[in-house]
N, C-alpha and C positions, 0 to 999 in steps of 0.2 A: 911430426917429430923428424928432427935432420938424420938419427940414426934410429936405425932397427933396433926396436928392444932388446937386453941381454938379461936373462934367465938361464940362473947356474943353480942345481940340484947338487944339493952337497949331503952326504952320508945317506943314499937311495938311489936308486934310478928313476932318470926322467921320466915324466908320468905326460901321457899328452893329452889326459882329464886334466890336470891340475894347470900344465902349460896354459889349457882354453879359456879355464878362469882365471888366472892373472893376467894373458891377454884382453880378459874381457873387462877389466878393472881398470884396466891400463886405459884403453879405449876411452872409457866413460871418463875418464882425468883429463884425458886430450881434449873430449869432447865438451867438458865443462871447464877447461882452462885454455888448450888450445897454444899454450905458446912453450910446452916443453921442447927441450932439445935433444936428453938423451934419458935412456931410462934403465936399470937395472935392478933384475927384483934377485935376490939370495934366499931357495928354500933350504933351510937346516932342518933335517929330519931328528925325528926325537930318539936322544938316547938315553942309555942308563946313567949318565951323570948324577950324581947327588943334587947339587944346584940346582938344575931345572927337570930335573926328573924324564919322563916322556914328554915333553913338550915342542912345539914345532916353533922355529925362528925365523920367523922372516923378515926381510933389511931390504928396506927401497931406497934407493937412489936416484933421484931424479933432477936434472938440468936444467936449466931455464937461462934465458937472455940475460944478457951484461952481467953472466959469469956467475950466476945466484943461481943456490943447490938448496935442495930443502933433499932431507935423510932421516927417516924412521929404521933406528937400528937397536932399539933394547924392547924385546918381547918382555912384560908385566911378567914375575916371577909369582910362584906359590897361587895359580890360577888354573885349575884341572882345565878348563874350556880351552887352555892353546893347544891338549892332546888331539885336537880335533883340528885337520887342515882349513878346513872352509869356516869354523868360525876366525882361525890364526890370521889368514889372508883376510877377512873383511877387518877386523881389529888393526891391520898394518896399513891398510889399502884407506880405512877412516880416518886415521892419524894420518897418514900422508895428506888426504883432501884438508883434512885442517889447516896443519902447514902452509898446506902451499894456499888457501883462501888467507892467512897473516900474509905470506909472502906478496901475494900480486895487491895486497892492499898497501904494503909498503912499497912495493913496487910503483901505484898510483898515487902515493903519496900518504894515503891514509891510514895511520894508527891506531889501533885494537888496542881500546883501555879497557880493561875487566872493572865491571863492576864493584868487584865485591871480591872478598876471599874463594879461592879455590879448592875444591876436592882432591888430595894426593893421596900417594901411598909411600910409608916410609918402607925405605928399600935395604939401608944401611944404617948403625948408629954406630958410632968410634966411640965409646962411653969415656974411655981413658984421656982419649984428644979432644974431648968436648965438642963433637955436632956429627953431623949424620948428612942422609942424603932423604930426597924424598922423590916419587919419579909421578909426573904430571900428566895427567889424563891425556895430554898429548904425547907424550913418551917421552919427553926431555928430565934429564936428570939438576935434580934443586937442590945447591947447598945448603945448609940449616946450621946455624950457631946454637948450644945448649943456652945462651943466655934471649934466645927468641922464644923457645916454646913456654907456654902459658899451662897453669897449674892442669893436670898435679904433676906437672914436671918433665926434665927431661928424661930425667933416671924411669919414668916412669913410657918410655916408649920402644916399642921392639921393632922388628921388620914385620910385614904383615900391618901394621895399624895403618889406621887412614885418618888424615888429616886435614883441618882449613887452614890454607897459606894465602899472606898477601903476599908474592913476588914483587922483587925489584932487582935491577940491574947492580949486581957485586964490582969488585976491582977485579975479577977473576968470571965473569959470566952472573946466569943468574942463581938470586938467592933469597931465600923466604925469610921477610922482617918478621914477621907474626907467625905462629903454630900452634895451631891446636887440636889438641889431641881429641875425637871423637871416639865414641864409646862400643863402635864396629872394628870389626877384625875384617880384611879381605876374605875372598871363599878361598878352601884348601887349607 
């Protein structure tokens, strides 16, 4: 790495347990990727917020050659297991190894076509504006139009449910052609 990792504790004091395991996560990135540049992990300690209750946030940032960033920045909501740091950090630190295994493969040229439909979680619905958000096992947030999802509909979906999307590339980012709604609720 050309710089020293940056690890900011935000609403706590620095802990130099927790320090040891994001540098030890960090490590293992470097050591199975090897061409980061710079890195920055963000712990956000749990507060009493309504939104996310007790839950701990943690946002990586990490740098790479010819100016490509790959960034895990939205903790899964309505999930008790982020009250818990060391599962928080491995859920951000997995999502991050994903990314950036998409990234150096486009980086080498080669493109990740998904099979098949994907597992999300719907995060948002605008019922009045017609579509919603869904957020992707990788942590990236997915537009959804109410004329995508598949019966029983779209009136028929809340935050908390989990869905199969086939993603595609919108005018705006990406966004799920297909949605269906599954018969599971997330935990919490």
């Amino acid at each position: 790495m050309e710089t020293a990792p940056q690890i900011d504790f935000q609403g706590m004091e620095p802990s130099d347990a927790f320090r040891e395991r994001i540098l030890s996560h960090i490590a293992r990135l470097e050591e199975r990727f090897g061409r980061l540049t710079s890195c920055r992990v963000a712990v956000k300690a749990p507060g009493g917020r309504h939104k996310t209750g007790g839950l701990f946030d943690i946002r990586i940032y990490l740098s790479l050659p010819d100016e490509r960033a790959v960034s895990v920045e939205r903790t899964p909501h309505m999930d008790e297991r982020f009250q818990h740091f060391e599962f928080a950090l491995n859920d951000a630190f997995a999502r991050a190894e994903r990314q950036l295994q998409d990234e150096v493969s486009r980086m080498r040229g080669k493109i990740k076509h998904h099979a098949g439909p994907t597992v999300g979680l719907v995060t948002q619905v605008m019922r009045e504006d017609g579509f919603g958000f869904i957020e992707s096992a990788d942590g990236r947030e997915i537009y959804f139009h109410h004329n995508s999802v598949a019966e029983p509909g779209f009136d028929s979906l809340n935050p908390g449910d989990r869905v199969n999307f086939a993603e595609e590339e919108g005018e705006k980012g990406p966004q799920a052609s297909r949605v269906t709604p599954l018969a599971e609720r997330a935990p919490g």
